[in-house]
C-alpha positions as CSV (number, residue, x, y, z in Angstrom):
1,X,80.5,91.1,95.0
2,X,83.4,91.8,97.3
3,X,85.0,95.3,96.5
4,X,87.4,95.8,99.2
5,X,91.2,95.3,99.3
6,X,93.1,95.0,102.4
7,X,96.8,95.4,103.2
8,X,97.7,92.4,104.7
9,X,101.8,91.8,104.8
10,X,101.5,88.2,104.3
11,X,99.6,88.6,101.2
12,X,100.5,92.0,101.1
13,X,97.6,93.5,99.2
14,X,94.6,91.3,97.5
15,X,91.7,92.2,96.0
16,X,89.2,89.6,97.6
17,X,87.0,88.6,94.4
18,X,89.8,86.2,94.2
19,X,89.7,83.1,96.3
20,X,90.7,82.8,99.2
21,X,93.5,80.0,98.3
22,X,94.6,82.2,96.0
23,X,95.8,84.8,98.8
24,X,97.4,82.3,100.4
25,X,100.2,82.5,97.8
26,X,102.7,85.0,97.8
27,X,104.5,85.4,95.1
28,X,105.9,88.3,92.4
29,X,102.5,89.0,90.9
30,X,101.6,90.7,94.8
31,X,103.8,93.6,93.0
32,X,102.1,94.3,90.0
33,X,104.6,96.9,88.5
34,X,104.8,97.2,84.9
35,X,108.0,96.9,82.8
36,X,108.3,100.4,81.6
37,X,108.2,103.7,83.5
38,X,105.6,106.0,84.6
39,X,107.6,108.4,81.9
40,X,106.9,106.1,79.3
41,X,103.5,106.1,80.4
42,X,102.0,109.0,81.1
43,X,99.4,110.7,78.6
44,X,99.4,114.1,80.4
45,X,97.5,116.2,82.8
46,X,93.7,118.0,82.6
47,X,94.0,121.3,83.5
48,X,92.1,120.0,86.7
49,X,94.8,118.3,87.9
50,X,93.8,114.8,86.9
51,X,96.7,112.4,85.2
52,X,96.4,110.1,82.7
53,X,98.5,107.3,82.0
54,X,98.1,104.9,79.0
55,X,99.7,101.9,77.5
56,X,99.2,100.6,74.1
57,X,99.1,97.2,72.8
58,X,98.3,97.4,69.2
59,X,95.5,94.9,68.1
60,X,93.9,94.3,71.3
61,X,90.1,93.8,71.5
62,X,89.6,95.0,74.8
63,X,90.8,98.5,77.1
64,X,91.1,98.4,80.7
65,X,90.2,101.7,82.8
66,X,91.6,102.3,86.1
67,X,90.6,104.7,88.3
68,X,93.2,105.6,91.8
69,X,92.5,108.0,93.9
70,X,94.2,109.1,96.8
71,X,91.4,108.4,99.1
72,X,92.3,105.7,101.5
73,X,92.4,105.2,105.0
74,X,95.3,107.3,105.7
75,X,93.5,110.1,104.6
76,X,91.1,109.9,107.2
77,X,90.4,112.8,110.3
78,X,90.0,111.4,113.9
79,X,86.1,110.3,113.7
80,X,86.1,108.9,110.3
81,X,87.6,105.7,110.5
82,X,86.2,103.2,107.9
83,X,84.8,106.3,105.6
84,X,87.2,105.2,102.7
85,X,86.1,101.8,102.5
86,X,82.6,102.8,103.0
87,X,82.8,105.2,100.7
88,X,84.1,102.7,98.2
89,X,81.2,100.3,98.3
90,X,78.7,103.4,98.5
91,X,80.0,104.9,95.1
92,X,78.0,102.1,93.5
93,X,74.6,102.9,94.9
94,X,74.0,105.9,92.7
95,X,75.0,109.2,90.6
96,X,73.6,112.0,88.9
97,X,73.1,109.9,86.0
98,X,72.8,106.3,87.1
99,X,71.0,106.2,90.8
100,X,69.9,103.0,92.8
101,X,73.2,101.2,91.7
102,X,72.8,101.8,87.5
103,X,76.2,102.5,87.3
104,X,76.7,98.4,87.4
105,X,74.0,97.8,85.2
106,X,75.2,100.8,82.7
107,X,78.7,98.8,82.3
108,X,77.7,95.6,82.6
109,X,75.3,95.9,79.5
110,X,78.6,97.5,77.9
111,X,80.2,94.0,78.8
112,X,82.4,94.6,81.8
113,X,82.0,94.3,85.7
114,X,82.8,97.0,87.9
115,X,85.2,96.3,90.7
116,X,87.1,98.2,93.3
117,X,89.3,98.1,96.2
118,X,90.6,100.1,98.9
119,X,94.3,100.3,100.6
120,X,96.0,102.9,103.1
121,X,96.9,105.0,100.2
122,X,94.0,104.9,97.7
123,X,90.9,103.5,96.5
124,X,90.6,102.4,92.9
125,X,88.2,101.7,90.6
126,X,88.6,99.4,87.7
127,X,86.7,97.3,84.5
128,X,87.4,96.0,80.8
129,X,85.3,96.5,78.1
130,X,85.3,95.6,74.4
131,X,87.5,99.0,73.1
132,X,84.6,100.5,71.5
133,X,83.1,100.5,74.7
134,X,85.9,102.1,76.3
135,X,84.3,106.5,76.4
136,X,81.0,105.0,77.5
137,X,82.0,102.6,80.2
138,X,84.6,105.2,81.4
139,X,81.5,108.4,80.9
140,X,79.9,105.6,83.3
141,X,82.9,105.4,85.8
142,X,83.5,109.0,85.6
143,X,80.1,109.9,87.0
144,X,79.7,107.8,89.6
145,X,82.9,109.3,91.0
146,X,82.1,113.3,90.1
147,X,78.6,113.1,91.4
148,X,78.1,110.5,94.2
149,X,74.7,110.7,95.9
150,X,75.5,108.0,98.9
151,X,71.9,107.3,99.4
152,X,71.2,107.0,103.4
153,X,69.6,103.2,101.9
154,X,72.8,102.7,100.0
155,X,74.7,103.2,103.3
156,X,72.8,100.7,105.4
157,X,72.4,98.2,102.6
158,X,76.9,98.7,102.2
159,X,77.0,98.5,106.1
160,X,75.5,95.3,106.5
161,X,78.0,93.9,103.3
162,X,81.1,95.2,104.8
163,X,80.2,94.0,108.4
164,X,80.4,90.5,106.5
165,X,83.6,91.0,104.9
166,X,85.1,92.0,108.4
167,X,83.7,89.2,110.1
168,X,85.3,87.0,107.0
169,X,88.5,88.6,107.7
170,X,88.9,88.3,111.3
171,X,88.4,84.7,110.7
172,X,91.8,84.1,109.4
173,X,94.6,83.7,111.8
174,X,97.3,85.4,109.6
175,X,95.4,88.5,108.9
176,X,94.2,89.1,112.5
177,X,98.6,88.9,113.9
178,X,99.3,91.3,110.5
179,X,97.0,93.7,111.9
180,X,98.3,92.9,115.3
181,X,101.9,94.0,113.9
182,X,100.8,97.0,112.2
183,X,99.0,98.3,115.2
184,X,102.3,98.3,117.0
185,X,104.9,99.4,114.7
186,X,102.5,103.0,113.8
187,X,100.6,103.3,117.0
188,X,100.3,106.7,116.2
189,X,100.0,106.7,112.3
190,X,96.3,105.6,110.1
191,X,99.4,103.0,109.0
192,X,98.2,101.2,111.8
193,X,94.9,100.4,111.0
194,X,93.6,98.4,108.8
195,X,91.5,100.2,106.1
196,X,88.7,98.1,105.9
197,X,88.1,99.5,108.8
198,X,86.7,97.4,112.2
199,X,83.5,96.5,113.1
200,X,82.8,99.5,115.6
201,X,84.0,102.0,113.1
202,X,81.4,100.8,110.5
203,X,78.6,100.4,112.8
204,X,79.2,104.2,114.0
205,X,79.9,106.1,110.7
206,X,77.0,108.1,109.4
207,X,76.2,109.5,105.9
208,X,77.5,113.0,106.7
209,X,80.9,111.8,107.8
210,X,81.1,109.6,104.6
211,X,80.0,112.3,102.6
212,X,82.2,114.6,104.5
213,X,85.1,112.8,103.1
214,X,84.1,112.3,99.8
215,X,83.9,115.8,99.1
216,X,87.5,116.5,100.7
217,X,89.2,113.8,98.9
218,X,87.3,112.6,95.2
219,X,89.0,115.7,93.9
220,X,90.1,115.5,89.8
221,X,94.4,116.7,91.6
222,X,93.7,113.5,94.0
223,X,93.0,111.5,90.8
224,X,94.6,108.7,88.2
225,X,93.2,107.7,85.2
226,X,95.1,104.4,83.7
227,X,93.9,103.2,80.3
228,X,95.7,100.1,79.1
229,X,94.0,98.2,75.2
230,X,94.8,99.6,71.4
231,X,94.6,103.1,72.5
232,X,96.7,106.0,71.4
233,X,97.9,109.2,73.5
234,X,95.7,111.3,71.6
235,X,92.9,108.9,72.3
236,X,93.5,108.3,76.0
237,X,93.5,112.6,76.6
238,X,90.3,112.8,74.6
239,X,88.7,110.6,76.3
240,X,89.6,111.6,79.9
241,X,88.6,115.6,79.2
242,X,85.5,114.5,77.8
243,X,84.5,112.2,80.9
244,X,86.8,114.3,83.6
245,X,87.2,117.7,82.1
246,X,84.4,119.6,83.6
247,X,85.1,118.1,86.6
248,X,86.3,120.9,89.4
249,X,88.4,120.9,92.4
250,X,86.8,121.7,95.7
251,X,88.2,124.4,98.1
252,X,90.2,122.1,101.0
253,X,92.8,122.1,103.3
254,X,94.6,118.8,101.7
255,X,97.6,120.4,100.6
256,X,99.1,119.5,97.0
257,X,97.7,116.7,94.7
258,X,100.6,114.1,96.0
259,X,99.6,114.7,99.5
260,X,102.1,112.6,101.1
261,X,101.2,112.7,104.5
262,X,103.5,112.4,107.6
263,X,103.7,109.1,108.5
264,X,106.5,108.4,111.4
265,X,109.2,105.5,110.9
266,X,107.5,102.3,112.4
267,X,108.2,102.3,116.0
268,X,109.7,99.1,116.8
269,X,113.3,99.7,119.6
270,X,110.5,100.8,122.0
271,X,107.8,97.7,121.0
272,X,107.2,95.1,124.0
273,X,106.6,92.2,121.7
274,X,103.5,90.5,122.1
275,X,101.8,86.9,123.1
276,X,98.3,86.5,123.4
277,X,95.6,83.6,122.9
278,X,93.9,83.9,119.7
279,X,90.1,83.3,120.1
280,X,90.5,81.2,116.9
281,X,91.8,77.1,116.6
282,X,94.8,78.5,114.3
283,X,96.9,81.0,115.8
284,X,99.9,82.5,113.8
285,X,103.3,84.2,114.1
286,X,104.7,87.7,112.5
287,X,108.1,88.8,113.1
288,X,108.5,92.4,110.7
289,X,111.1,94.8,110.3
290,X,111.4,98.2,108.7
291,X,111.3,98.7,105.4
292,X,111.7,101.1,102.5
293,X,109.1,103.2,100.7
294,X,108.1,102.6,97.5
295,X,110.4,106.0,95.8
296,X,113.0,104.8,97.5
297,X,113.8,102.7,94.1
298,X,116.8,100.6,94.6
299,X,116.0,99.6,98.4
300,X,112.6,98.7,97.4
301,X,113.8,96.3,94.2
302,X,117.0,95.2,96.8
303,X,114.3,94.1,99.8
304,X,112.1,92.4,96.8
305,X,114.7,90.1,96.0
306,X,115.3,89.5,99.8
307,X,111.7,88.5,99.9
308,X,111.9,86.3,96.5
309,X,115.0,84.5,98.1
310,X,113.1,83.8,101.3
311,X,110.3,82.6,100.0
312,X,111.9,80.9,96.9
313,X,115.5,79.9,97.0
314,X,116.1,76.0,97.5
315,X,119.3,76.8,99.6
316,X,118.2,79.5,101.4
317,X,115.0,80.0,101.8
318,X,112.2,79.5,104.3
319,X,111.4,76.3,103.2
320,X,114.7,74.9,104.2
321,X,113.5,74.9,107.7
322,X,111.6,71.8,108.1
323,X,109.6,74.2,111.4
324,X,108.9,76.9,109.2
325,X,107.9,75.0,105.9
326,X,105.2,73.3,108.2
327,X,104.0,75.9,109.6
328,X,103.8,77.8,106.0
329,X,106.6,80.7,107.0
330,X,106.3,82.9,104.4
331,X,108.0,86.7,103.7
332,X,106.1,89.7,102.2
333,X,107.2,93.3,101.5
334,X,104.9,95.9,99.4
335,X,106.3,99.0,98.7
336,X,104.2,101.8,99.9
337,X,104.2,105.3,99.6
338,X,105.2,105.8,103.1
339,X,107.7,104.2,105.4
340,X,106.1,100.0,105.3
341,X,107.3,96.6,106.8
342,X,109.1,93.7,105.6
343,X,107.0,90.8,107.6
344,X,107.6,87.2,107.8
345,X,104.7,85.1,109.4
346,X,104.3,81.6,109.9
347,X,100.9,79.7,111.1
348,X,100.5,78.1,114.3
349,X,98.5,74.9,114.4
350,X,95.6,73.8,117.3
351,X,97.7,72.8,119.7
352,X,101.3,74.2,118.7
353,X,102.3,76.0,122.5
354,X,104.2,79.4,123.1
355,X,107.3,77.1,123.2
356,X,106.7,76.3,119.5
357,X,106.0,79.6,118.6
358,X,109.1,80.9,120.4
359,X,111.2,78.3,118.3
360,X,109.7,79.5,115.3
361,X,110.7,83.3,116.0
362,X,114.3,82.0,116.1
363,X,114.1,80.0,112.9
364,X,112.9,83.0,111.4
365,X,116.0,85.0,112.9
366,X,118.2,82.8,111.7
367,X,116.7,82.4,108.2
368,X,116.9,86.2,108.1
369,X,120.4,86.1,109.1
370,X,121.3,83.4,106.8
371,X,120.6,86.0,104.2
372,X,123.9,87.6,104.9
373,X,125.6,84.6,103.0
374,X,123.1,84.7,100.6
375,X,123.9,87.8,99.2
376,X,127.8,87.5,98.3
377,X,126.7,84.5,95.7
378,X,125.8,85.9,92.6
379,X,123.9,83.5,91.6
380,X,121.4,83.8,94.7
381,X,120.2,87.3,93.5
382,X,120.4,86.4,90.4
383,X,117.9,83.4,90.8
384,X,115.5,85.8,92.9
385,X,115.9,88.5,90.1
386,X,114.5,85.7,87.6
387,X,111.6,84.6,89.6
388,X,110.5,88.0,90.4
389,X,110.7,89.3,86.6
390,X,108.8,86.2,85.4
391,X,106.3,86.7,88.3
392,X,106.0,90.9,86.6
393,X,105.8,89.5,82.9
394,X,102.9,86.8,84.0
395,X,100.8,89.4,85.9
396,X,101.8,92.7,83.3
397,X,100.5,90.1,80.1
398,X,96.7,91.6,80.7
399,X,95.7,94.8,80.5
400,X,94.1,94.6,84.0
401,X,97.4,93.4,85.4
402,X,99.2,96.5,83.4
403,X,96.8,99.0,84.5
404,X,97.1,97.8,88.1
405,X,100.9,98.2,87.9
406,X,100.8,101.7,86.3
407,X,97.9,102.8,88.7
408,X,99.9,101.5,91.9
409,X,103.2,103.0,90.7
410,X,101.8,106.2,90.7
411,X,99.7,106.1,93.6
412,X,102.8,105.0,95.8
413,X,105.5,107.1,94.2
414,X,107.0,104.1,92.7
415,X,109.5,103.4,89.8
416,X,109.7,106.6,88.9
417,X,112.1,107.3,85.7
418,X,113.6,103.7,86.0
419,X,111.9,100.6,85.4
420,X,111.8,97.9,88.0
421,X,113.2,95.4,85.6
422,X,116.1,98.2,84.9
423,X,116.3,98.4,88.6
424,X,117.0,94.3,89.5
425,X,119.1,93.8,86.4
426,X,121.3,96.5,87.5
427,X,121.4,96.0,91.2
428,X,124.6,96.1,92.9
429,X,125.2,93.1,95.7
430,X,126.8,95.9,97.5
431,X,123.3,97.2,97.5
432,X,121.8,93.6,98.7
433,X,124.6,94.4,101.8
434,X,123.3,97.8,102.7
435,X,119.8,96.9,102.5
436,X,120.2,93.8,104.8
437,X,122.2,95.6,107.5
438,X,120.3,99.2,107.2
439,X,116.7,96.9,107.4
440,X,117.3,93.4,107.8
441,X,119.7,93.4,111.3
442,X,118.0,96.2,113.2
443,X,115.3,95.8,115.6
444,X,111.7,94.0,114.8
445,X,108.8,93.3,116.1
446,X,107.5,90.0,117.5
447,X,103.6,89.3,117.6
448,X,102.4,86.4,118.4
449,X,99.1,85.0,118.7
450,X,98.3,81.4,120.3
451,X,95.4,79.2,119.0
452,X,92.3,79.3,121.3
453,X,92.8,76.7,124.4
454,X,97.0,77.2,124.8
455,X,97.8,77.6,128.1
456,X,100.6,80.5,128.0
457,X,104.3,79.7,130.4
């Protein structure tokens, strides 16, 4: 079972148990915020730092536990690249209570699968269970993240299974020129690599440096709990002291619990765009710009319904292009805790030159641009506002879905008193305007990456 999750800015970020074809769609459920505040949600805070957050839906059979922590790939010192998602898959090889991978076996035989998934600014762990089930499966959870015993077997047997998912990954065309784009924009910044780490990096890490970083950053003030089922406040705090309460905080030089670490504007004036021959048949395109961070509220929900116009509007959208509907063009913005990128990227087929690519760049610039006119009609944003709430109410309708958009909110800042939904109903088009020509109309990078064989002008 696949447990990593990778930021990728044409899917923005998936959780690869899904299918493949699946990540090929872009769409409103990529957000996964839920319709009511972190406010509304939040349970309270252990004396050791940790929050909880909880949602209850009343006569629901099942509870789903999500576990964030602020342990991702930014969060990693020069000579530990690829710790956080090795440390991810490693968790499951053993605990104080549950060693040589019993944790799975504990919650499975409780009725749930254990997953997890790491971005730039956390890991997270998550199941369901039948609500009965919920204290033990999360007593389960709990201690495989308080007492980790990353067995040196563990780490070679996860080595080999990450190598693989890697090796997946650089398969596909449109990953390899998101990576590409990232690379450029932070050159300086974690931002710019990917947090599944490369090859090199996972053949070269060693148990110490994994467990080096587990002990800096699994800390109980690094740490959201997100319980979504028929579950009451009282509940949700009872049972997150009695899994989480004893657990202490380790001296560190971290900082505070949020952490938010310095991560520079993308760097794009100074950017010599890029063309280069992919070593694969399919080559793509990625033409991104800046964008906002995910507390910056109302630019975050304004650039979402830029995205939901380009990739959805029959008038003004991608798809209007008959170049870029071939080649797939598609937009994607996530909002992060730190500064992020609005991305558009379209696919190049065998054969398709650096002429065609170049043509496509302009399409994109001019689709961008069109955007301008899209956002004095009403009824444009309006549209976008509808397909992005139904795409929230379709994901937020299971408690996984609900816990993901709780957990993710709080891990990236996001939402904050005002609900997303509050946010897009009450969006300004004067705000649409200052988003487009703060963001949209500055300088961007251009990547591009030819199939294998084109001969480059």
């Amino acid at each position: 079972m696949d447990r990593q999750e990778i930021p990728d800015e044409k899917l923005n970020y998936f959780t690869m148990k899904r299918s493949i074809a699946v990540t090929l769609v872009v769409c409103a459920c990529l957000l996964h915020v839920p319709t009511l505040s972190l406010a509304q949600a939040a349970a309270g805070r252990l004396p050791n730092g940790l929050q909880v957050y909880y949602v209850s839906r009343p006569g629901t059979a099942l509870c789903t536990i999500d576990l964030w922590v602020r342990a991702g790939s930014v969060y990693e010192r020069p000579g530990e690249y690829g710790c956080a998602h090795f440390l991810e898959h490693t968790l499951f090889d053993g605990s104080g209570k549950y060693p040589d991978g019993a944790a799975d076996i504990a919650v499975e035989s409780l009725g749930g699968i254990m997953n997890a998934a790491t971005g730039p600014d956390y890991a997270h762990f998550y199941t369901t269970v039948q609500a009965q089930h919920t204290a033990a499966a999360l007593g389960v959870m709990a201690n495989m993240l308080q007492q980790a015993l990353i067995p040196q077997a563990g780490v070679e047997r996860e080595r080999k299974v990450i190598l693989d998912e890697l090796a997946l990954r650089s398969g596909d065309a449109d990953e390899r020129v998101v990576d590409a784009v990232y690379a450029s924009a932070f050159p300086e910044s974690a931002y710019g690599r990917s947090p599944g780490g490369t090859s090199t990096a996972i053949l070269a890490r060693t148990r110490d440096e994994i467990s080096a970083f587990y002990h800096r950053r699994y800390q109980p003030r690094f740490t959201n709990l997100v319980l979504t089922g028929d579950i009451t406040r009282g509940e949700a705090l009872a049972m997150a002291s009695m899994a989480f309460g004893s657990w202490r905080n380790e001296p560190s030089s971290e900082g505070t619990p949020r952490n938010q670490l310095h991560v520079p504007q993308p760097s794009l004036d100074e950017f010599a765009n890029s063309v280069t021959v992919s070593p694969l048949s399919k080559g793509a395109v990625a033409v991104a710009f800046r964008a906002p961070r995910a507390s910056h509220a109302k630019r975050a929900a304004a650039m979402q319904l830029m995205r939901e116009i380009l990739n959805h509007d029959p008038n003004f959208g991608l798809d209007v292009n008959a170049r870029l509907r071939s080649h797939n063009a598609v937009a994607a913005y996530l909002p992060r805790l730190n500064p992020s990128l609005f991305v558009v990227v379209a696919t190049l087929k065998p054969g398709d030159s650096a002429t065609t690519a170049d043509a496509i760049v302009k399409d994109i610039e001019q689709s961008v641009v069109q955007l301008n006119s899209a956002v004095l009609h009403p009824s444009v944003a309006a549209y976008a506002a509808e397909e992005l709430l139904s795409g929230i109410d379709l994901e937020t309708e299971t408690l996984e879905g609900l816990a993901y958009g709780v957990g993710y909110a709080a891990v990236a800042d996001g939402e904050g008193p005002v609900t997303l939904r509050s946010a897009i109903h009450a969006l300004p088009l004067e705000m649409l305007k200052q988003v487009m020509v703060s963001y949209l109309q500055s300088s961007f990078i251009k990547v591009v990456q030819l199939p294998r064989g084109t001969v480059q002008n």
